[in-house]
C-alpha positions as CSV (number, residue, x, y, z in Angstrom):
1,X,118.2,88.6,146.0
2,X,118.2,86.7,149.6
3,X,114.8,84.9,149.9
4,X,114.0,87.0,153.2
5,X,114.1,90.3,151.3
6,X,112.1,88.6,148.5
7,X,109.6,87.5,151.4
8,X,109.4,91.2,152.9
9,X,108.9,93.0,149.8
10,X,106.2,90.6,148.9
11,X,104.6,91.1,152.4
12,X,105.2,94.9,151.5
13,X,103.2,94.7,148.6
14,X,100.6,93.1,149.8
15,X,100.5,95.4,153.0
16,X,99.8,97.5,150.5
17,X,97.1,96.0,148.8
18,X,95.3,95.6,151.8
19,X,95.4,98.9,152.6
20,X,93.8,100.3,149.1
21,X,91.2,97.8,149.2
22,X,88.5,98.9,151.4
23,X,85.5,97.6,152.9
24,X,82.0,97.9,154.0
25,X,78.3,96.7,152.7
26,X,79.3,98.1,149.2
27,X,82.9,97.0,149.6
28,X,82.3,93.3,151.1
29,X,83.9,91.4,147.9
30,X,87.3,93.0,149.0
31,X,87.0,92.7,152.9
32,X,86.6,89.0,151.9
33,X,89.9,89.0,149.9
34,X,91.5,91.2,152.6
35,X,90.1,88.1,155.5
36,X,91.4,85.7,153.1
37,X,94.7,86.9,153.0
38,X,95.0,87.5,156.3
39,X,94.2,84.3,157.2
40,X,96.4,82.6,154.3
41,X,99.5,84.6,156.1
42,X,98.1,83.3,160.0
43,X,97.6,79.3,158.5
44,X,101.8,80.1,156.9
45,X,103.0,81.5,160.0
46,X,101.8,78.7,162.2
47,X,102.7,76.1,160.2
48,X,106.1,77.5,160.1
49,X,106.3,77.9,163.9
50,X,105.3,73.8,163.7
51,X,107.6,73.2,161.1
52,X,110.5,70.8,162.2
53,X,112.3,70.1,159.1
54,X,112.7,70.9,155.7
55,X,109.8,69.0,154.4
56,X,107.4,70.6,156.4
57,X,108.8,73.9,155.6
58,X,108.6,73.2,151.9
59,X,104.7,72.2,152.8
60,X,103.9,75.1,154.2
61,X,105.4,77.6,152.0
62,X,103.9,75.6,148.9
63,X,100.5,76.4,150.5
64,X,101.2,80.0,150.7
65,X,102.0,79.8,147.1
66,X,98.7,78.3,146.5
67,X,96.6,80.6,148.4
68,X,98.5,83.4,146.6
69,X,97.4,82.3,142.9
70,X,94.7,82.4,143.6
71,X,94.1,85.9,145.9
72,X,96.5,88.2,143.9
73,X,94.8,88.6,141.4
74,X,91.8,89.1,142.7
75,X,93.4,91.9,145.2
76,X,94.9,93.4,142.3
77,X,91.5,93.7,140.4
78,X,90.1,95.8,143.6
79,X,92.6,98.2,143.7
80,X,91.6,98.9,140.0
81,X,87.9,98.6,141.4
82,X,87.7,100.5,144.4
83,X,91.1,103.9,143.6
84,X,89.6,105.6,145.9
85,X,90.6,103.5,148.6
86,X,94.1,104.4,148.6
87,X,93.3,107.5,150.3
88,X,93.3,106.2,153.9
89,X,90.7,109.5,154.7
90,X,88.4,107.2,152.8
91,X,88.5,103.9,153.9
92,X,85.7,102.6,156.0
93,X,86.3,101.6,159.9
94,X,86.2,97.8,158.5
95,X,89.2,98.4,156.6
96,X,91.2,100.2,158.7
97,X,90.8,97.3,161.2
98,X,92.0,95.0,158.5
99,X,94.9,97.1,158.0
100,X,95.7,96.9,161.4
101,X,95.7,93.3,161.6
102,X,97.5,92.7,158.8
103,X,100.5,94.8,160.3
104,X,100.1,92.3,163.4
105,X,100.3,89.6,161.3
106,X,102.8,91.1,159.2
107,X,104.9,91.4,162.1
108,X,104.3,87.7,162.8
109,X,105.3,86.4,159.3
110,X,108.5,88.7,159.7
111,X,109.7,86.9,162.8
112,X,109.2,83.5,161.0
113,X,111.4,83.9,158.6
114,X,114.3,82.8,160.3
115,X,112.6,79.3,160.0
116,X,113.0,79.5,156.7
117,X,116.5,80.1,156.6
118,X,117.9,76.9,158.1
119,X,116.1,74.9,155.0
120,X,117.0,77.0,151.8
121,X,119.5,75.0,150.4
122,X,116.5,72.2,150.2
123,X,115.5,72.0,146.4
124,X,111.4,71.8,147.8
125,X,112.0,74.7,150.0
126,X,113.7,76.7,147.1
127,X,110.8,75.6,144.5
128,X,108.5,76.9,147.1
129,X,110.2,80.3,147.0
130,X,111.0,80.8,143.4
131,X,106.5,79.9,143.3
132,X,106.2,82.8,145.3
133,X,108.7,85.0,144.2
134,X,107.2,84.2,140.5
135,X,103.6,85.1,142.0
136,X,104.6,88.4,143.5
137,X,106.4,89.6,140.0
138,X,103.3,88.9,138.0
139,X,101.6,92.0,140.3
């Protein structure tokens, strides 16, 4: 599978995600996930919009990679928390902001993509995305 349609079914997923976690004073461990995430895709995006080479591209995705150990799981544990958050009738007003700004940056890390593309037949930059494919599989 092309590493682009690996990177937007992984940003599917975890569109996802954000949406069936929800959030307000009972639900603040998963509005901190969701900001985390959010941010984690933000720091990715504009490192890739300063990227100049292949290197830095690597960099920047092995980051993503990083952050993504390490929230997946934890988003995956509050869908099985909070079920009742997949119905969007329930969510609070926090979390329907959150969805909302993940799509924005959704659509962000969508048009960065093509500066990936330049760099994939680097052996870093192709680590970087088998580490994130690899991560996305284990949800």
């Amino acid at each position: 599978m092309k590493p682009a349609v690996i990177l937007l079914l992984c940003l599917g997923t975890a569109c996802s995600i954000l949406t069936a976690c929800g959030g307000s004073a009972d639900y603040s461990d998963v509005i901190e996930v969701n900001e985390q995430y959010i941010d984690l895709l933000e720091t990715y995006v504009g490192k890739l919009d300063e990227a100049a080479d292949a290197p830095a591209v690597a960099d920047a995705m092995h980051e993503l990679a990083d952050g993504l150990e390490v929230l997946m799981p934890r988003m995956k544990e509050l869908m099985g928390k909070y079920p009742e958050l997949k119905d969007e009738d329930q969510q609070p007003e926090r979390v329907k902001a959150l969805t909302q700004k993940a799509a924005e940056v959704a659509k962000q890390f969508v048009r960065s993509m093509p500066k990936v593309m330049p760099y994939m037949n680097d052996a870093d930059v192709r680590e970087a995305q088998a580490r994130i494919g690899a991560i996305w599989k284990k949800q």
